[in-house]
Wavefront OBJ file of the C-alpha trace (Angstrom):
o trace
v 52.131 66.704 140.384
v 55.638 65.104 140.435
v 57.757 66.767 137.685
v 60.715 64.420 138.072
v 62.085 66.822 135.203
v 63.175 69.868 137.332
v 64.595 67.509 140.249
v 68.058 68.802 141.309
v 70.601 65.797 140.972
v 71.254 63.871 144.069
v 73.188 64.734 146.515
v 76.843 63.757 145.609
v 75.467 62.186 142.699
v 77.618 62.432 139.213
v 76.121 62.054 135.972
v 78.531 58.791 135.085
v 77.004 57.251 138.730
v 73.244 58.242 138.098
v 73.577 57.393 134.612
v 72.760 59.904 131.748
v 70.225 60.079 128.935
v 73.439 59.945 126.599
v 77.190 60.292 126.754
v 77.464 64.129 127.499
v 73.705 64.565 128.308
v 71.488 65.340 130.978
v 71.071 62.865 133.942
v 68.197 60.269 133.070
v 65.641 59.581 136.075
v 66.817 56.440 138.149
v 63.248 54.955 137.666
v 60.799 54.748 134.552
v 58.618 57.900 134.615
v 54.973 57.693 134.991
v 52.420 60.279 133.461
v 49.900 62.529 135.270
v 46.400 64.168 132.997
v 43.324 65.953 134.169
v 40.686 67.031 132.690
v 40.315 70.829 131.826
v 38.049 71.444 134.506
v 40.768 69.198 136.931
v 37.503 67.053 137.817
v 39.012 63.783 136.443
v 42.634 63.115 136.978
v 44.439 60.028 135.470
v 48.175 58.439 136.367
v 49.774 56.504 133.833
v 52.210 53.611 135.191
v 55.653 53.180 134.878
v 54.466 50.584 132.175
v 52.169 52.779 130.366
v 48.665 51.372 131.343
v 46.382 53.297 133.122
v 46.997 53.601 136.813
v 44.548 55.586 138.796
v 41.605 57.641 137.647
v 40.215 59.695 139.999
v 36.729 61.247 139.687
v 35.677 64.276 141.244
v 31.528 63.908 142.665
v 31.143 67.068 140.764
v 31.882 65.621 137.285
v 29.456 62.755 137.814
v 26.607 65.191 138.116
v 27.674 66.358 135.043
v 26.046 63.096 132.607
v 27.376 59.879 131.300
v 28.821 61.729 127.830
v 30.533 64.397 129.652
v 32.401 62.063 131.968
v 33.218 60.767 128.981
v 34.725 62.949 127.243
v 36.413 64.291 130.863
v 37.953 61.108 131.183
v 39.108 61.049 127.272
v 41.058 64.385 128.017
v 42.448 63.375 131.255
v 44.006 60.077 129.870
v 45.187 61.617 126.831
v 47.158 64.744 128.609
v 48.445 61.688 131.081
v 49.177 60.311 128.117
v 51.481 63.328 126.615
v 53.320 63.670 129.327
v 54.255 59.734 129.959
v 55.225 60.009 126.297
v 57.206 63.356 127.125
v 59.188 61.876 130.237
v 59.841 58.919 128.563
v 61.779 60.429 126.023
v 63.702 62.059 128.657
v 64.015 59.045 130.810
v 65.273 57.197 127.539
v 65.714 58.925 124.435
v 66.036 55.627 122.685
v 62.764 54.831 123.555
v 61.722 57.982 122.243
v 62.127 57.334 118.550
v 58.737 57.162 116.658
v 59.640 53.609 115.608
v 59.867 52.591 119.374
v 56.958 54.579 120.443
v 54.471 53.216 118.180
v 55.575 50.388 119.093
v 54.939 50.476 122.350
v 51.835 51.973 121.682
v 50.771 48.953 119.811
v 51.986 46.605 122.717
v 49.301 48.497 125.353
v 46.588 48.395 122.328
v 47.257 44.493 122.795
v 47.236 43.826 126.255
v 43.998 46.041 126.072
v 42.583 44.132 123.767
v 43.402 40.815 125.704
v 41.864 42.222 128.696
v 38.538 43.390 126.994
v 38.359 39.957 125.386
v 38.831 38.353 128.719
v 35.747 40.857 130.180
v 33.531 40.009 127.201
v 34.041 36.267 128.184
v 33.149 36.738 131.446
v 30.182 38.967 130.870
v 29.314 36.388 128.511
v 29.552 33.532 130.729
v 27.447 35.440 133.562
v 24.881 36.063 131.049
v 24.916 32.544 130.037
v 24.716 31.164 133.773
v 21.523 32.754 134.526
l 1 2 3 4 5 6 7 8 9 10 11 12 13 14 15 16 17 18 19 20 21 22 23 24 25 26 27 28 29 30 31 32 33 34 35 36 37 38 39 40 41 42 43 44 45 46 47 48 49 50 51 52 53 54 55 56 57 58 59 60 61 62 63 64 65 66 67 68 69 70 71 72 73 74 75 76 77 78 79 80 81 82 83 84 85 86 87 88 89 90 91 92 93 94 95 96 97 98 99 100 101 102 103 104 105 106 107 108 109 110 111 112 113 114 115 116 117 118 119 120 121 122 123 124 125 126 127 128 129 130 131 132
């Protein structure tokens, strides 16, 4: 995993030219930080993005043997630990950002687009049940 949190600063870079997380604080990450979660067992890994959606999930063969409900509840773990530590970075990329106030929301800004999206998949799956 990228922990962009124990990065030495750039060479020849000062904390007034790679910008700081506040006047007299530590350097803030050039870029938005994106989150990494797996799964206790490491069988299901998840990326969050630089905008806080989902990025990758990737599933080990060994967890789909494992039943429906346990991927699951793999998965749920994986996202959510992804999920912490996009939250955690973000705070460091931004302390701003890190306020409750901003974070929920954020938080409520991905529960829309989510909802959008599964409202756009119900359509479809509507419309190709509709077609037949």
């Amino acid at each position: 995993m990228d922990d962009t949190r124990s990065r030495p600063p750039r060479r020849g870079a000062t904390p007034e030219s790679s910008g700081t997380a506040w006047p007299g604080g530590p350097v803030a990450p050039a870029s938005p930080p994106t989150g990494h979660g797996a799964s206790e067992d490491e069988s299901v890994k998840v990326t969050i993005g630089t905008d806080g959606l989902v990025d990758t999930v990737a599933i080990n063969p060994r967890a789909l043997r494992k039943g429906a409900q346990a991927l699951e509840e793999l998965t749920r773990e994986a996202v959510r630990e992804a999920q912490r530590d996009w939250f955690g970075r973000l705070g460091e990329h931004d302390p701003a950002v890190a306020s409750e106030d901003a974070l929920r929301a954020k938080l409520e800004e991905i529960n829309a687009e989510y909802s959008l999206r599964m409202e756009e998949i119900n359509r479809l799956i509507a419309g190709l049940r509709s077609s037949r």
